[in-house]
VOGU-3710 file (C-alpha; in Angstrom, 3 decimals, decimal comma):
1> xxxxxxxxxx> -17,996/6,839/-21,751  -19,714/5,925/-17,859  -20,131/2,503/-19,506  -16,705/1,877/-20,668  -15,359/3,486/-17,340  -17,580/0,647/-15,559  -16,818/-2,171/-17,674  -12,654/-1,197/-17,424  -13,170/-0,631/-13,490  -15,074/-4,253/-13,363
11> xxxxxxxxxx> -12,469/-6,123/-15,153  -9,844/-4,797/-13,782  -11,216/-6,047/-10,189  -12,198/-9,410/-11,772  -8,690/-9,583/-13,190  -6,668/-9,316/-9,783  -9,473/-12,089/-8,604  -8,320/-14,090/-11,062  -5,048/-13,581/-10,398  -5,789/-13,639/-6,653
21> xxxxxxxxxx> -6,723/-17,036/-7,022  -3,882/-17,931/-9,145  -1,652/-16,995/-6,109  -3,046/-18,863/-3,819  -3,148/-21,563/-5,465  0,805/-21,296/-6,291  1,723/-20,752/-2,846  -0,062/-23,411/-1,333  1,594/-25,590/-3,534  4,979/-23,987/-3,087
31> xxxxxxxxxx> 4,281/-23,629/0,849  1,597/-25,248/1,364  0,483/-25,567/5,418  4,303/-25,614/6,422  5,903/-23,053/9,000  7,524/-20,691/6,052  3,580/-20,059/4,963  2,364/-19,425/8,448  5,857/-16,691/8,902  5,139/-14,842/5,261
41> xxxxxxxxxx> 1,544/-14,570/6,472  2,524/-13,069/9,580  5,107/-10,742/8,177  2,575/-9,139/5,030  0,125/-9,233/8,155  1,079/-5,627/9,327  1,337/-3,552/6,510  -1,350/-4,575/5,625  -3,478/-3,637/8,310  -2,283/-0,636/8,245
51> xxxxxxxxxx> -2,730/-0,196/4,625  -6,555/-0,625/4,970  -6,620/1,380/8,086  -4,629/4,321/6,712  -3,662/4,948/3,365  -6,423/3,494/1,490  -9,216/4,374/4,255  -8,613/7,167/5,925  -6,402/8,715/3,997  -8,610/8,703/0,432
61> xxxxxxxxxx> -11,369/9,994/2,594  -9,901/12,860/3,737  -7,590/14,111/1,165  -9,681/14,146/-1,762  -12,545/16,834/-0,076  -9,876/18,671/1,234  -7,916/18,823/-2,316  -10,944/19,858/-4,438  -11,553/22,339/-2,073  -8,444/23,837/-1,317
71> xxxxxxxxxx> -6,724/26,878/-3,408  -2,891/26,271/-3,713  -3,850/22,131/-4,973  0,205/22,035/-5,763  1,244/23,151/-2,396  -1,792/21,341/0,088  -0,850/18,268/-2,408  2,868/18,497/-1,787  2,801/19,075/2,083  0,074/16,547/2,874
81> xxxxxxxxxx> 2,176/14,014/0,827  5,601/14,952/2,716  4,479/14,887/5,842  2,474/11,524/5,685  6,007/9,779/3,576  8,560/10,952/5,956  6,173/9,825/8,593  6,053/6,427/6,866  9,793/6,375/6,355  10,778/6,830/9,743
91> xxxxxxxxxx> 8,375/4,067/10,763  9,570/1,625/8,252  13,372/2,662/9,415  12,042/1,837/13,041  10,631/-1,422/12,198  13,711/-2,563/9,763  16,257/-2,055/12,724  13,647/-3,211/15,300  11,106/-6,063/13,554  11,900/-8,594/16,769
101> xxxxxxxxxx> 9,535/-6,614/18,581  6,439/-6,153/16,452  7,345/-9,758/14,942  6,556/-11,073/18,471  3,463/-9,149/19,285  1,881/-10,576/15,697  2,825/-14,084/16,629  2,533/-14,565/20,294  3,666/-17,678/21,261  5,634/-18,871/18,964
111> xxxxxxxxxx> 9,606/-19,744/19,828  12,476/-17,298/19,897  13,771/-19,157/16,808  10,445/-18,709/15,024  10,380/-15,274/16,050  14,113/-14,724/14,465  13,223/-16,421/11,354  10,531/-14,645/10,672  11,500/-10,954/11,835  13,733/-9,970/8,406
121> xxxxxxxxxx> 10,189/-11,191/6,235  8,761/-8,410/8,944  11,351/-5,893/7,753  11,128/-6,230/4,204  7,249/-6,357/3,822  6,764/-3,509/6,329  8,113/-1,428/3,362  5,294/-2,264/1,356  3,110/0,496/3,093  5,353/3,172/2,141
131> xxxxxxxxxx> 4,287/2,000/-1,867  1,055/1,757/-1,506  0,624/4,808/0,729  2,203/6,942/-2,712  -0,329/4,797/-4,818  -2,917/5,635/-2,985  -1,856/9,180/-3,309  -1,496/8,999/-6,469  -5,106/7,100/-7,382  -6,574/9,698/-5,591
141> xxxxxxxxxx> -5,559/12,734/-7,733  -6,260/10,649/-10,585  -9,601/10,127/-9,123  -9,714/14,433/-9,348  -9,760/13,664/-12,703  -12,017/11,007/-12,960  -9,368/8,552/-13,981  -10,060/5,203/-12,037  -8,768/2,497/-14,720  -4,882/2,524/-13,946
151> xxxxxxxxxx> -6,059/1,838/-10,339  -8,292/-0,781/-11,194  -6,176/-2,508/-13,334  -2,753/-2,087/-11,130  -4,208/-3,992/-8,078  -3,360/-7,136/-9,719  0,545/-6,053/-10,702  1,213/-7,313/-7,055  -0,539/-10,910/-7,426  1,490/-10,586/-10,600
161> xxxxxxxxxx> 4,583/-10,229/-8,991  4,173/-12,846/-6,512  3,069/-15,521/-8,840  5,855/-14,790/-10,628  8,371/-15,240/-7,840  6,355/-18,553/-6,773  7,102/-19,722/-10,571  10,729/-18,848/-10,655  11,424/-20,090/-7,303  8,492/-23,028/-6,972
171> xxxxxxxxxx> 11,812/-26,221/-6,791  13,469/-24,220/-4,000  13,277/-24,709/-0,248  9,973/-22,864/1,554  12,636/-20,641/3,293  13,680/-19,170/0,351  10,078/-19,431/-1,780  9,365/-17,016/1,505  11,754/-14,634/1,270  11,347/-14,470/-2,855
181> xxxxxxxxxx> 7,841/-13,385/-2,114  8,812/-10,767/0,320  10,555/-9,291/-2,212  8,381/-9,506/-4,780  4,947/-7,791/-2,550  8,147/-5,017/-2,834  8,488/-5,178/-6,872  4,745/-4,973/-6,924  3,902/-2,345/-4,994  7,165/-0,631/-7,451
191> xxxxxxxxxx> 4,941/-1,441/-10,027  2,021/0,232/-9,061  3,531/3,136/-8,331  5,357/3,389/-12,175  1,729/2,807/-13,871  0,242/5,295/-11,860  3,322/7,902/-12,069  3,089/7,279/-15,970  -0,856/7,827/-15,207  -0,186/10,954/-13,882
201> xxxxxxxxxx> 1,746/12,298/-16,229  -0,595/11,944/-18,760  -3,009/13,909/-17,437  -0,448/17,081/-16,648  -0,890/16,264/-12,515  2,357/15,908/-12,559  2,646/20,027/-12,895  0,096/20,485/-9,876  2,785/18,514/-7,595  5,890/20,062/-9,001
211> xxxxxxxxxx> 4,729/23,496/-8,785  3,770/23,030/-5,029  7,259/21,622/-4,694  9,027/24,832/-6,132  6,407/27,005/-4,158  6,551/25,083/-0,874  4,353/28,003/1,351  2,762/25,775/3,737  0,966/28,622/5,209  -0,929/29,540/2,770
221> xxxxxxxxxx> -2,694/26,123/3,120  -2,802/25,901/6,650  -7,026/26,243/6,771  -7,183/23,246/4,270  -4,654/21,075/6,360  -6,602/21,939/9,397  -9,655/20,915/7,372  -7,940/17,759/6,166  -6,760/16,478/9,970  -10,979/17,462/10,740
231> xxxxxxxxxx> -11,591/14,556/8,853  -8,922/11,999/8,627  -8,783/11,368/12,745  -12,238/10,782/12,943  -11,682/8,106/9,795  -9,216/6,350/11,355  -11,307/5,581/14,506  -14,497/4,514/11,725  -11,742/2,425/9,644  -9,574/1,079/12,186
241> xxxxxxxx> -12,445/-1,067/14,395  -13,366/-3,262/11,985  -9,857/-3,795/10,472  -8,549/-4,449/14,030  -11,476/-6,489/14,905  -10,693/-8,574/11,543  -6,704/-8,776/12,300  -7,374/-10,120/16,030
//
């Protein structure tokens, strides 16, 4: 069983290598070294920085110590998740209205018309947190139950996604190749969320979050949020230095 839970976990990372590669090598064709590449770059930049900073750093480290150990799973599970997505939502709303902003600060220098091509790719990738941050949540109670293969095997549904936007799209202008791959880091991260929702199901966590949604007593889990906030601000300063160091 450890052996075929090794060999699944292995080719599922050597599969999204593959099709890693396979990416690349489609967009530099499609783009290649041209402006559009440089603004798609700088638009998937953000999320995910935050993405390695928070929900798949921090965030894993935290909740899962603080879910085996707490005693209403449903209802820690259900308020941790809430408060982190609405969080995420009104920061994605922020950046959608306002992407000029952030858009600028990621490529300093460039030209107000750069800028204000690239700001709606800003928008529309920026959303791409708010999937993966439910992912993540979701990998991680599989991870409760020792279930790692949908996660292993999901990371490539993105490259998946984006090659197949770079196919459909490959005889069009880069402006548009750009935007199509926006779009389709969006239909990815959809993806990864449905395999690991289906995931979930299968192994009855779906009733853990449903019956914390129906109870809904946040105090009774206020020690194990307490306990959870203990451990994921310390894990964002130990996650974000090197990621930040990396992005600058």
């Amino acid at each position: 069983m450890r052996l075929k839970s090794i060999f699944t976990n292995s080719f599922g990372i050597l599969f999204s290598r593959v099709t890693g590669l396979g990416r690349d090598v489609l967009m530099a064709s499609a783009l290649g070294a041209s402006v559009w590449s440089d603004m798609f770059f700088i638009a998937f930049k953000l999320p995910n920085l935050f993405r390695r900073i928070f929900a798949e750093g921090a965030f894993t480290q935290a909740f899962m110590p603080s879910f085996v150990a707490s005693r209403h799973k449903g209802v820690f599970a259900t308020a941790i998740f809430l408060r982190f997505f609405l969080f995420l939502m009104a920061f994605s709303l922020l950046i959608t209205f306002f992407p000029e902003p952030i858009t600028k600060l990621l490529a300093w220098g460039w030209s107000a018309e750069l800028i204000a091509d690239t700001s709606p790719m800003t928008a529309i990738n920026f959303w791409y947190l708010d999937l993966i941050f439910i992912v993540t949540f979701l990998a991680t109670l599989l991870q409760y139950k020792n279930h790692f293969a949908t996660t292993a095997m999901s990371t490539a549904l993105l490259n998946i996604s984006m090659i197949a936007a770079l196919y459909l799209y490959m005889k069009e202008d880069p402006k548009t190749v750009a935007y199509a791959l926006s779009f389709a880091v969006l239909i990815g991260g959809a993806l990864q969320v449905l395999v690991h929702l289906i995931a979930l199901q299968k192994f009855n966590l779906h009733k853990i979050l449903l019956g914390g949604w129906k109870y809904r007593k946040t105090k009774d889990v206020a020690d194990e949020k307490k306990h959870f906030q203990s451990l994921f601000l310390p894990g964002i300063l130990g996650n974000s230095t090197p990621q930040i160091s990396a992005f600058i």
